[in-house]
C-alpha positions in Angstrom: 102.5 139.7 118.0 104.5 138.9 114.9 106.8 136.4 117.3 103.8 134.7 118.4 102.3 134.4 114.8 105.9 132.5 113.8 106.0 130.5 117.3 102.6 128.9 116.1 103.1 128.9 112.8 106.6 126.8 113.7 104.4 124.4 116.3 101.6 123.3 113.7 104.1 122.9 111.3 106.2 120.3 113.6 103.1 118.6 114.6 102.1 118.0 111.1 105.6 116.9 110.4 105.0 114.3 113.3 101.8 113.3 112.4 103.2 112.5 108.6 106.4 110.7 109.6 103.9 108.5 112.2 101.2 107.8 109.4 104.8 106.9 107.5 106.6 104.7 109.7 103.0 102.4 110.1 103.1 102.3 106.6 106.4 100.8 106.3 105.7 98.6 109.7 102.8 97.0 108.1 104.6 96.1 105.3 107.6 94.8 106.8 105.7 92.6 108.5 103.5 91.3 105.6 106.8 90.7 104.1 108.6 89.2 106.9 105.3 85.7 107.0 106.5 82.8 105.5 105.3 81.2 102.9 103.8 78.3 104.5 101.2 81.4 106.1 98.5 80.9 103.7 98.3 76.7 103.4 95.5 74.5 104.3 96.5 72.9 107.7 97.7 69.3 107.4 94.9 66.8 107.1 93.8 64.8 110.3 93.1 61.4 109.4 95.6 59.7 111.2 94.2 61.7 114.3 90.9 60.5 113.4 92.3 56.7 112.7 94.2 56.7 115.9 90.9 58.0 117.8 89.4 54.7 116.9 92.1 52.5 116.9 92.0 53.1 120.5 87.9 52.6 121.0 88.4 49.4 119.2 91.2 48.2 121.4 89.5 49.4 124.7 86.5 47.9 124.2 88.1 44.6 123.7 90.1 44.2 127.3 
């Protein structure tokens, strides 16, 4: 009876340990990655003017021929 009491004892005890080195290592994962973005993660795209322009350079020019 005793054995079985220490057996279990020993088996919750690991799978607590797991749990906590799990919860752990997707702590450090998370922050590894929000460490690893580059800088250039949290700009404003470039601005699309010259898209725009170009877009009606070309209606201009097509309706012309």
């Amino acid at each position: 009876m005793i054995a079985t009491l220490e057996f279990t004892t020993l088996a919750m005890a690991t799978m607590f340990a797991v749990a906590a080195a799990a919860g752990l290592l997707w702590v450090c994962l998370q922050a590894a990655f929000l460490m690893m973005r580059p800088a250039t993660a949290r700009r404003i795209p470039g601005r699309t003017e010259l898209v725009r322009g170009t877009a009606q350079l070309a209606r201009v020019y097509s309706g012309s021929r």
